[in-house]
N, C-alpha and C positions, 0 to 999 in steps of 0.2 A: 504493500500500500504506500503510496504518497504520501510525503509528510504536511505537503499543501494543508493549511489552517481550513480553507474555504471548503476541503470537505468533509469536515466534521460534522456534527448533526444537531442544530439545533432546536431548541424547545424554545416556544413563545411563553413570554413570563405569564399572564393571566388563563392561557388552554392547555390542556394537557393533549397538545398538539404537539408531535417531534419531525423537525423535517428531515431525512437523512443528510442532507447539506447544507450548505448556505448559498447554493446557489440557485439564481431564481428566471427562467424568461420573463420577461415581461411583457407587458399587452402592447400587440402589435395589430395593426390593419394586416390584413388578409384582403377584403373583401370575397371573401369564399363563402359567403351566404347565398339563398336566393332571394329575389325581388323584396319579400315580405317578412325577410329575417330569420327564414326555417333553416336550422343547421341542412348541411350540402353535409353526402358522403365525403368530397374532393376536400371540405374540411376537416371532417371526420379524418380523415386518411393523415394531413398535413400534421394536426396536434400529436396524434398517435406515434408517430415518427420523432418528436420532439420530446415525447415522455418518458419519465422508465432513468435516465440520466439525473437530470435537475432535481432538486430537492420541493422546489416548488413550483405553480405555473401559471401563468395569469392571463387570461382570454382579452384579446384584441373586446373594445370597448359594445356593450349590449345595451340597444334603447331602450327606456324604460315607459315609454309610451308614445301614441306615432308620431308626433311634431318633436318627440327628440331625436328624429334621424337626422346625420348628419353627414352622411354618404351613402350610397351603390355600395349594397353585395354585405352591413350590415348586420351583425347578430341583432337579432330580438327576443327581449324578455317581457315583452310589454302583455299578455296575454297565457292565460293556463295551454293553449294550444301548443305553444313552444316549450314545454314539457319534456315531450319525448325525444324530441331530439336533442335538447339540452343535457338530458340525461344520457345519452350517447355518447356527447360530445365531454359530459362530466369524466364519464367510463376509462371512454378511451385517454383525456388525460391522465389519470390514476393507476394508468397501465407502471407497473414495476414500484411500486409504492409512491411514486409523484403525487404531492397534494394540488388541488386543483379551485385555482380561483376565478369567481365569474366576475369581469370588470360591468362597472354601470354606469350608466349616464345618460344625459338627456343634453344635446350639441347647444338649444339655444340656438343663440344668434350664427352660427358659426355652421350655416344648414342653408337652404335656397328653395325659393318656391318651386323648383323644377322637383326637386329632392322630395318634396313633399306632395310632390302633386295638385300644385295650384293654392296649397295654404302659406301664406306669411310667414316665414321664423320669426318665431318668439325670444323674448329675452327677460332681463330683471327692468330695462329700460325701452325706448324706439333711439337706442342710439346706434349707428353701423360699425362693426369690426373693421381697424386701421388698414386695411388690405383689399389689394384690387378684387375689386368683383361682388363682394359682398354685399346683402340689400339692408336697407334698415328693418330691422324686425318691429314689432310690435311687443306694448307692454304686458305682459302678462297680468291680469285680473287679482285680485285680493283669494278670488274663489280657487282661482287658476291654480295660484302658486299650494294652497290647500290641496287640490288636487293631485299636484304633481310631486308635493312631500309624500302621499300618499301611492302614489305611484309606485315612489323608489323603495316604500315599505313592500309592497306586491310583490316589487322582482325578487326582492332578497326571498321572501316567501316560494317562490318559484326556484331559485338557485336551491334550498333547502332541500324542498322536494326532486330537484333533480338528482340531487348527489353529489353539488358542492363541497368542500369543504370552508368553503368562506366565498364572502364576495369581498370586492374594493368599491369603493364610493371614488367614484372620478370627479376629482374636485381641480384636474392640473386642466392645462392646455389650451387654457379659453372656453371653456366648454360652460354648460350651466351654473354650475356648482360655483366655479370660478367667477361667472360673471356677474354672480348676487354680491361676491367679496371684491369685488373689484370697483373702487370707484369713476376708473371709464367709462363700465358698462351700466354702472346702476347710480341712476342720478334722481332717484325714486324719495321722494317725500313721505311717505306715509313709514307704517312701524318695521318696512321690508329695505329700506334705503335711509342714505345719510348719514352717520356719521359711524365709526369704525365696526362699532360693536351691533348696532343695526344690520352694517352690510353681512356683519356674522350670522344676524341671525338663521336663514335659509340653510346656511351651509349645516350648522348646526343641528336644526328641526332635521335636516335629512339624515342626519349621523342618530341622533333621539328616535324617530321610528322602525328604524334600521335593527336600532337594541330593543326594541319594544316589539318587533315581529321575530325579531331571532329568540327570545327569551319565551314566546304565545307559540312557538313555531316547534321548540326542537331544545329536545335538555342534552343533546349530544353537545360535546366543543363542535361551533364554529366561529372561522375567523370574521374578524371585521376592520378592513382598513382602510386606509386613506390616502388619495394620489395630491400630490401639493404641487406647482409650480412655484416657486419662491421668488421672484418677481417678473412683472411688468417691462416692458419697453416706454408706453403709451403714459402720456402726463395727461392727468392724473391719472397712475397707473398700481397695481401692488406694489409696495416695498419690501425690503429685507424684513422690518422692523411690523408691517404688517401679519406678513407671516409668521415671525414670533410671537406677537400678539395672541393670532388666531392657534396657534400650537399649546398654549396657557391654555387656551379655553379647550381643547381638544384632549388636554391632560386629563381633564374631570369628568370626561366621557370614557365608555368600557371600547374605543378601540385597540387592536391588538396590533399593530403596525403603521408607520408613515413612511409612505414609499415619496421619493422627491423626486420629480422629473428633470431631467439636464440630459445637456447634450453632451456633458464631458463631468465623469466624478467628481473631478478636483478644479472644475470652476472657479470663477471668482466672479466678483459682482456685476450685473450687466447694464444696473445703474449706476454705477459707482466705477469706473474701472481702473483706475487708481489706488482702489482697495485692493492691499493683496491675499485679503483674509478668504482664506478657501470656504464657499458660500452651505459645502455638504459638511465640513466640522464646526461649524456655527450654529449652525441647525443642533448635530448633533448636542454640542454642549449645552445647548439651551434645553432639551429634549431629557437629558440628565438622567437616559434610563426607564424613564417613562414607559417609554416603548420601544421596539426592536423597530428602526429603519431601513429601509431598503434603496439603497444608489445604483442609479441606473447614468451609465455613460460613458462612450468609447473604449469598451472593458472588450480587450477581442482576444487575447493570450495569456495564457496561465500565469503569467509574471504578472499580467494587469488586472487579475482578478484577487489575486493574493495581496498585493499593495492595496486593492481597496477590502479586503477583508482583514486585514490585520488592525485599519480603521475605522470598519462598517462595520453593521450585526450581519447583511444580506448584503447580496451584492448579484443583482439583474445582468444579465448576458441579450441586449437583444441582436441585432444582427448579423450577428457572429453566428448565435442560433440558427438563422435565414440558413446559414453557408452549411452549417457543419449541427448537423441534430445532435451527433453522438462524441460531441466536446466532450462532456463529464467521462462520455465510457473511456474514449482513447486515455483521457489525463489519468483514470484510473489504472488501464491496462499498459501505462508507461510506454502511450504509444504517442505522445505527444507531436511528434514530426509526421504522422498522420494526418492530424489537423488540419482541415481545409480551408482558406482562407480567401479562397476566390473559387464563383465560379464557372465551369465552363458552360455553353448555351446547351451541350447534348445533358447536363446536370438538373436543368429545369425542370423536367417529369420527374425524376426519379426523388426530387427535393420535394414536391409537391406546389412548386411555382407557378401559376396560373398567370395568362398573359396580363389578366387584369393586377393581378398580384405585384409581377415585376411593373408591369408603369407606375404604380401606387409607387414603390420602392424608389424607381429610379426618380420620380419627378420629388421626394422628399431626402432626398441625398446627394442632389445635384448632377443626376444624370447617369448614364451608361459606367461611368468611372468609379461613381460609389454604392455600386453594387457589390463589391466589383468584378467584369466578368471577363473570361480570360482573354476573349476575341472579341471585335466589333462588332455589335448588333447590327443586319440590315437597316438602309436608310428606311424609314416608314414613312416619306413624303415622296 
């Protein structure tokens, strides 16, 4: 065996949940659903492949009712329909002891009337996401936002019965969750907007039902955590200083994990960039144990997962993942220069790459190159 730290076996302090490692995929787009969010075999197939390795595994992001779609091809939980094949889709991640998390969300403004099918994206405000393309949503109703807390309590309900082992509340990316905390997005007057601890409150209600259906639902451990973006670009936009805020208030809820999103573990601040305070042990310190954390960002070889594990509790592998399913076996079977870190275009089936898959990938990694794959794609113009 490996003396690598990262694959030891961790236990969550409040579940008598043990993972065999500390290493985690994390929720990636696929688009391997069909039109209305019914788990697809060609999904089915792609997780199953990923499992069995990792300690833990976290499902590409699931709507939690239909105006929170926020792309083509989609998981959905919004409905008891989507049951059985969530439970499939549970199964097959759980394959080789892998525990198995259902991400959740509702896109918000961060979605298109086309996406929807002729309805408006909604938000916490009618204000538009900084980015080309995007329309002004509409403000969601007093009754709405009622509704939609209630929503997020349903999937978790639905995740239970599928054979979850936990969900995560997607609170990172712009997405809903975010943009009730966000004073860009939410420029709301009443008890749902305005000043810090207001904009908390949504995020919050969603995290309170969540424990309130897991506790009516199910006296087995299940997990419950929380996806964070730690700031903003956009004036007025999250801070650092926000996000510790909301991390205080997060202490005094029964979540089991705060997973941070970045594009690189050892960041530093993207409002600040003169700061050279690493933005993932800031967190950490202020977090003080609380919770087990999990960093996700540019973690592709054994050397770069072990430097963030000697720092982190968990430590997320995603596109590396994409390349190479069976990272954890080969590091196990000290087969590490096995390791595949690009790949070739005849590797696409057998990865479970769907064309839709790869343009998702390529157009959010800056193209053909940070895939990355061994040969030049055909020109597609």
């Amino acid at each position: 065996m490996s003396e690598y730290s990262f694959l030891k076996p961790f236990t969550f302090k409040h579940q008598a949940i043990q993972l065999k490692n500390r290493i985690v995929i994390p929720p990636m787009t696929t688009r391997l659903s069909f039109e209305d969010g019914t788990v697809t075999s060609d999904e089915i197939r792609y997780y199953q492949e990923r499992a069995g390795g990792v300690g833990l595994f976290i499902t590409g992001t699931a709507n939690v009712n239909p105006l929170g779609k926020g792309f083509e091809g989609e998981l959905s939980v919004a409905d008891d329909r989507f049951i059985p094949g969530l439970s499939k889709l549970a199964a097959a991640m759980k394959t080789g002891g892998t525990k198995a998390i259902l991400q959740i969300f509702s896109a918000g403004r961060m979605s298109s009337s086309k996406i929807l099918r002729g309805e408006q994206p909604v938000s916490a405000s009618a204000v538009a996401a900084l980015r080309p393309g995007y329309e002004t949503p509409r403000a969601l109703t007093t009754a709405e936002i009622d509704a939609t807390i209630l929503d997020f309590g349903q999937a978790v309900r639905r995740a239970i019965l599928a054979g979850f082992d936990g969900v995560e509340l997607h609170g990172a990316n712009t997405y809903l969750i975010q943009q009730f905390f966000s004073p860009h997005s939410n420029r709301r007057t009443d008890g749902w907007g305005g000043d810090r601890d207001k904009r908390m409150r949504f995020p919050l209600a969603v995290v309170h039902e969540a424990e309130k259906v897991i506790a009516a639902t199910t006296d087995q451990p299940f997990l419950l955590g929380y996806r964070i973006s730690p700031e903003e670009l956009e004036d007025p936009g999250i801070t650092l200083d926000d996000t510790l805020a909301l991390i205080d208030a997060l202490k005094t809820t029964k979540i089991d994990y705060l997973h941070v999103s970045q594009s690189d573990v050892w960041r530093t601040s993207l409002r600040h960039p003169d700061n050279p305070a690493i933005v993932n042990e800031v967190i950490r310190d202020h977090v003080a144990g609380a919770f087990p954390i999990i960093v996700v960002g540019d973690v592709k070889t054994p050397a770069d997962a072990e430097k963030a594990a000697k720092a982190f509790d968990l430590v997320a592998i995603g596109h590396e993942l994409i390349r190479e399913p069976h990272w954890v076996q080969k590091v196990l079977a000290h087969d590490e220069k096995a390791i595949r870190y690009q790949i070739a275009p005849d590797d696409l089936d057998e990865l479970g790459i769907a064309p839709t898959f790869l343009d998702f990938i390529e157009s959010i990694s800056g193209g053909a190159k940070g895939v990355p794959l061994t040969t030049a794609q055909p020109d597609k113009h």
